[in-house]
N, C-alpha and C positions, 0 to 999 in steps of 0.2 A: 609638475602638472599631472593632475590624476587622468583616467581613461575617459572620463566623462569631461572634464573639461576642456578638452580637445574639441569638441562640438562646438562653441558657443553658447550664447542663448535661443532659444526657440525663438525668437522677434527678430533676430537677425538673419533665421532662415529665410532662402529661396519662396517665394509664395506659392510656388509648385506643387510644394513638400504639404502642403497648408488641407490640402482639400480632398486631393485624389491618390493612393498610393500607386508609386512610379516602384518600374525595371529595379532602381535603386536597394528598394527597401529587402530586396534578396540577400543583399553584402550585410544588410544588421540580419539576417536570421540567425547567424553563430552567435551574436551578443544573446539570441536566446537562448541559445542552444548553451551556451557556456554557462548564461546564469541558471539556466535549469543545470546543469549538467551538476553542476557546482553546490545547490542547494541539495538533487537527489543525493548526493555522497553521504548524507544522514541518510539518505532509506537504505543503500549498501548496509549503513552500521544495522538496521534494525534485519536486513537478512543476513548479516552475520548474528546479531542474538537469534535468532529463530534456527538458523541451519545450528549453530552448537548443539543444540539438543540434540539433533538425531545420531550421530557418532559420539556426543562427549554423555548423555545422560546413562547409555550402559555400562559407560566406562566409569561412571562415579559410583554408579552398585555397587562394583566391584571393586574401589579402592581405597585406600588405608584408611580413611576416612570414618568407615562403621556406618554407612548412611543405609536409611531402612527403606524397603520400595515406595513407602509410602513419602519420604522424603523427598527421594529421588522426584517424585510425581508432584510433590509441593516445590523445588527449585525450577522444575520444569515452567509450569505454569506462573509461576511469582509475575513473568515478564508480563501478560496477558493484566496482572493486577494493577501491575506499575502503569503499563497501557491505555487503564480506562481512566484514569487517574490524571496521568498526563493530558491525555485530550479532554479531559472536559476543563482544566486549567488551559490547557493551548488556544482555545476560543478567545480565552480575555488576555489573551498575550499577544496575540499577531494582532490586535484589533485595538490594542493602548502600547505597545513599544514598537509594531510593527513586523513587518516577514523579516528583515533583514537580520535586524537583533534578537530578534526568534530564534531562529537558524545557531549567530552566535553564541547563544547562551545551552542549545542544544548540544552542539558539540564536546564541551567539559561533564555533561553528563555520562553521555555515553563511555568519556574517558574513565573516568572515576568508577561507572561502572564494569567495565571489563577489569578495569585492575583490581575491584574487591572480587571478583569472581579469580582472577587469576591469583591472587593472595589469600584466597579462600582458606581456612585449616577449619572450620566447620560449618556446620549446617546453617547455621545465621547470618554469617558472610556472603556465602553462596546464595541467598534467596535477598540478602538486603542491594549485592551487586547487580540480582537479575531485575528485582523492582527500580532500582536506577536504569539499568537498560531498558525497562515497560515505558519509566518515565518520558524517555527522551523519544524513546519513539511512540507514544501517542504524543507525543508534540511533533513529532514529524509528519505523521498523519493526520493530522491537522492542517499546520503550514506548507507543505510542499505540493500537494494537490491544489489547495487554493493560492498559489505562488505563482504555479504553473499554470491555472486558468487565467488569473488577470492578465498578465505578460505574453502568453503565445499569441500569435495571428491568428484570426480564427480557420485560417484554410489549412495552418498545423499544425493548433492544437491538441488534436488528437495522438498526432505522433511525438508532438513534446510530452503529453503528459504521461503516458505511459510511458517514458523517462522512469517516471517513480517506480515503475515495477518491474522494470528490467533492471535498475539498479541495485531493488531487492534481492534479485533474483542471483545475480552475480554475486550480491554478501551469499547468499543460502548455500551457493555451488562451491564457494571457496572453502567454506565449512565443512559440505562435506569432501571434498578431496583434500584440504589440510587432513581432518577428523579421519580418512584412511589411513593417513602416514603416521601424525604424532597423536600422543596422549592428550588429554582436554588441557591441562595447562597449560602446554607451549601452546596450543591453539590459540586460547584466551588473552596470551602473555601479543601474539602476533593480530590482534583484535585493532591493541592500541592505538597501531599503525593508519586506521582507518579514520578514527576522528579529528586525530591531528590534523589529517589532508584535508578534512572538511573544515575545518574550521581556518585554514588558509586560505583557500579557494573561496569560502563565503568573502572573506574579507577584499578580497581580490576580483572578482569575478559577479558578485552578486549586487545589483543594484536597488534600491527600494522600490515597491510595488505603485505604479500611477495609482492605482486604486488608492491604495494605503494613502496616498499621500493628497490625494481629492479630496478623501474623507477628511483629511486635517484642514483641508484649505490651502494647504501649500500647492498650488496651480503654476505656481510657476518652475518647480522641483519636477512636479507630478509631467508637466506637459514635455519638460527636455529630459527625463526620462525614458516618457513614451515614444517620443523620436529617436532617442540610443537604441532602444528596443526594436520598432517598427520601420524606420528610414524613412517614416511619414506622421502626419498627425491626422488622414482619416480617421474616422471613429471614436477622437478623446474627447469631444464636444460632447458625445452620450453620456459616455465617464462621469465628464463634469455636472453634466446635467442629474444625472440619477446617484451623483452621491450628496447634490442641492439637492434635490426635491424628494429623496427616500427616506432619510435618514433620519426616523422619529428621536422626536427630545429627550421621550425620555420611554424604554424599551416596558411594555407592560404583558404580563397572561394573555390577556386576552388580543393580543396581537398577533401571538403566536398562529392563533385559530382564525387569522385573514384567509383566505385562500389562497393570496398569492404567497405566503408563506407555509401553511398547513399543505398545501399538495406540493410542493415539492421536497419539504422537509419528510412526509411520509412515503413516501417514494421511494426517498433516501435511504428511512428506517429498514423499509421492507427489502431495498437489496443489498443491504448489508448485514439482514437477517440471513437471508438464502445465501449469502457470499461466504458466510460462517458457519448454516447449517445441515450444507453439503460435506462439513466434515473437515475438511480440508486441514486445520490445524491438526486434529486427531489425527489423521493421517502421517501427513509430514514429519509432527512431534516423534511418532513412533513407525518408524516407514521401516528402520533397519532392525525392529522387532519382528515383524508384519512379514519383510523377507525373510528372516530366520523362521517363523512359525510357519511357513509354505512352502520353506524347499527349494530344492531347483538344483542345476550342476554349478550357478554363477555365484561366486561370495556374494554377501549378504553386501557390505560395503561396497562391490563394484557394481551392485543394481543400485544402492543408493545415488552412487555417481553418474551412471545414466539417465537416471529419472530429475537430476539437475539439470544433466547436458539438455535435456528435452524442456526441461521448465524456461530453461536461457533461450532454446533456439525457436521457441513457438512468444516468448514474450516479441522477440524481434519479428516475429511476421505479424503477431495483434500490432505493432507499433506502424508498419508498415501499410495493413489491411485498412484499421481504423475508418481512417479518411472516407474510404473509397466503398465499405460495404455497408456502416455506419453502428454506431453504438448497438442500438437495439437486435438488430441480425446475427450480431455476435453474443451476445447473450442470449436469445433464443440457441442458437448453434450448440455453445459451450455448457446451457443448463441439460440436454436433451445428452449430448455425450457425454456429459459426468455421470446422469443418472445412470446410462447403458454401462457403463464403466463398474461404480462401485456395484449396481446392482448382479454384473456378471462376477465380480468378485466375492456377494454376499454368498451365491451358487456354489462357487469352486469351493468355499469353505464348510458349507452346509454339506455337500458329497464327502469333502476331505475329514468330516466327522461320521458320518452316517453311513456311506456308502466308496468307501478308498478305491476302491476298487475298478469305481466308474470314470478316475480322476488320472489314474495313475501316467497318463500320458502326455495329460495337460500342463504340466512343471512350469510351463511358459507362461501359461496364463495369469499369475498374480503381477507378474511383474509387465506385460501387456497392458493390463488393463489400468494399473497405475501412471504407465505411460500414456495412457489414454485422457485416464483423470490428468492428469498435470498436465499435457498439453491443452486441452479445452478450457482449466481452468483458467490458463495463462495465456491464453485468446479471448475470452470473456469476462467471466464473473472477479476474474484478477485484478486485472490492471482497469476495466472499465468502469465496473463500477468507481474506484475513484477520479475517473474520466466523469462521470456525470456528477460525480459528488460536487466538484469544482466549477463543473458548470450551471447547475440547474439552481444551489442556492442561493436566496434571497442575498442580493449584494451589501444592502442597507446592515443584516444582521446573520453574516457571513460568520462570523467568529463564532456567534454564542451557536448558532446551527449545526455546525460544522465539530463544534466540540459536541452535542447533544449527540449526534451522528455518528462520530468516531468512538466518542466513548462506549455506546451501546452496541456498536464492531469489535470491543476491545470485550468489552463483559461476554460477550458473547462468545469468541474466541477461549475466555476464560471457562466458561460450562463445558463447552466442544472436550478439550483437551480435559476436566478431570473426569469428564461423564464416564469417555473411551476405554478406561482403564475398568470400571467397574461394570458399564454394561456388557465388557468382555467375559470379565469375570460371573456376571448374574447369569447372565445367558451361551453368546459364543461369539466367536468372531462373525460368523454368518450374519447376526442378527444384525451387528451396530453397522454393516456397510451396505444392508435393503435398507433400514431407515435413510442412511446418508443420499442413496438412491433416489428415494420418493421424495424428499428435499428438494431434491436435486429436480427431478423431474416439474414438481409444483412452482420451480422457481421461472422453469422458461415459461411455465402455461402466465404468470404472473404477469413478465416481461409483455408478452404477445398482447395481453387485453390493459395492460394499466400503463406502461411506460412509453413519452415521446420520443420521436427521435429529434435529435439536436445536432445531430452531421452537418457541419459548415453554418451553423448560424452564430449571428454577433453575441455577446452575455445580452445584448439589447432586447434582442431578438427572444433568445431564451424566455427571458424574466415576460414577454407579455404572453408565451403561453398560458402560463398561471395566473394573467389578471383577469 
């Protein structure tokens, strides 16, 4: 007897269960907790590809390999390629096979991919494993934000779904404190370890999405389901009803530009613009360059390690805050301190060329203010934006949206990280973190005048905003 058959059928429940959610429905919040928990084990994999880079890309410079800077900076980026690629494929995957087999078919990518990376002997290997890691996780960012919208309660949603970016964030941190001790291959080789686990756990622990399965007609899968999930069936009648009554026959252009689909789809676009051209990947990709070009009395790799410790421990207070201060106040917050942040760092850099002199005291400040960036990013523009990503789109044409959205995160991502390198080189380090800055700053003015807030309301709720 599997975990869900244990239930019964939904007709044989209580009539309790039927209308109003009871005390009860507390004991199923770990059936969320576990199926998110379960499904984020793929966004771990994609911050383990992302944290490799910062410790293992100057360690490929320099090994037997023969690899030229400019290499180096194409295997860096491949993942970003593979990324956009993935998600705009992941929309018409969780939307015709479903989240569940999503997730499973995700899993062997990720594997495949670590192990051409870890069997790497040239430059083609290395960039074909990193584009199978892009792959798997713009399929992950895709399905696991919208995984995590249809399944949380809406009173915790906010704290499951940033699940996803704390789970990241733990891949990124492992990276870098593996990436202190060993070389990039045993790193890679210790990768593998991660998708296997996902890909148990999904099979174990992850059940298919009511939504997903509303959409197909199966109501009666979808309804006992949402009772494993919730401990009640308030709110599956809207489910049912808005995946009857949305769901055009057949998806046209000019659909696209309804309004209740054109403004929340653009919404989208525009913060996952500012989510990416605050820098953030540039950053990260090259943080333990960044310390090396600035100095200080602390290794370069033990401020790497701090500015994880701080990416981990500010994700757990956004997971925590979410609920209670709401989407939009944390992105305001978090846009207004990243810009003070990189833009005090574009200073320190502009002195440390022009004027050393004026600087020489401040040794602290690069790695301060990175600490700054990384925690604000990872109370806002981090993990919420794909908090709103999950909630605000159109539920009828979730998938095809959702990839439109992610992929243009992922392209996006992909200019950030090879811009970095060359607007360093055209100009200076000063120059590319005041840009990152004013980004950064345009992004809260953004938020404050365009963005709703959605703190505690139903997907019901949400979607008539934009009618």
């Amino acid at each position: 007897m599997t975990w869900m058959e244990e239930l019964g059928e939904p007709e044989e429940l209580s009539s309790e269960f039927l209308s109003t959610p009871k005390a009860k429905s507390l004991k199923h919040l770990k059936n969320q907790i576990l199926a998110i928990f379960s499904a984020d084990l793929c966004s771990f994999c994609i911050g383990a590809g992302l944290g490799w880079a910062a410790p293992s890309l100057p360690q490929l410079g320099e090994s037997e390999l023969g690899l030229s800077t400019a290499d180096v900076s194409v295997i860096g980026s491949a993942l970003n390629i593979g990324g956009a690629i993935g998600a705009l494929s992941g929309g018409l995957l969780i939307d015709y096979v479903g989240r569940k087999k999503t997730f499973l078919f995700i899993t062997p990518l990720f594997l495949f991919g670590f192990l051409c990376v870890a069997l790497g002997v040239n430059f083609y290997m290395l960039v074909m494993g990193r584009i199978l890691i892009g792959l798997a996780s713009g399929l992950t960012t895709i399905s696991a934000p919208v995984f995590a919208g249809e399944i949380a309660d809406p009173k915790y949603r906010g704290l499951l779904a940033t699940m996803f970016s704390f789970m990241l964030v733990c891949g990124i941190l492992t990276m870098y404190i593996l990436g202190a001790f060993f070389q990039w291959r045993t790193v890679t080789f210790a990768c593998l370890l991660f998708p296997i686990s996902g890909f148990i756990a999904t099979i174990i622990f992850v059940p298919e999405s009511p939504v997903y399965l509303a959409r197909q007609n199966d109501l009666k899968k979808a309804k006992k389901n949402y009772f494993f999930l919730r401990g009640h069936l308030f709110g599956f009648e809207d489910i049912a009803k808005d995946q009857d009554s949305n769901i055009p026959s057949r998806i046209k252009l000019r659909y696209f530009f309804n309004k209740r689909v054109f403004k929340p789809v653009s919404i989208c676009l525009a913060l996952m613009f500012f989510q990416q051209a605050c820098g953030v990947n540039g950053i990260f990709y090259n943080l333990k360059i960044i310390f090396d070009i600035s100095g200080g009395n602390i290794p370069s790799s033990l401020q790497v390690i701090i500015v994880g410790l701080v990416q981990l421990s500010t994700t757990i207070i956004s997971s925590i805050i979410i609920d209670h201060i709401g989407r939009k106040t944390l992105l305001i917050i978090s846009g207004i301190a990243m810009g003070a942040s990189t833009t005090c760092l574009g200073v320190y850099f502009h002195y440390s060329i022009h004027s050393p002199e004026r600087i020489h005291n401040l040794y602290w400040l690069p790695l301060a203010s990175l600490i700054v960036f990384s925690a604000f990013f990872y109370v806002g523009f981090g993990p919420v934006t794909w908090t709103v990503l999950g909630e605000i789109l159109p539920l009828e044409v979730k998938g095809a949206t959702s990839a439109i959205v992610t992929s243009f995160g992922w392209f996006l991502a992909f200019l950030v990280t090879m811009t970095y390198g060359i607007i360093v080189e055209t100009f200076n380090q000063s120059i590319i973190f005041l840009i990152y800055g004013s980004f950064s700053f345009l992004g809260a003015l953004y938020v404050l005048i365009c963005i709703p807030e959605t703190t505690g309301k139903t997907l019901s709720e949400i979607q008539k905003l934009f009618s």
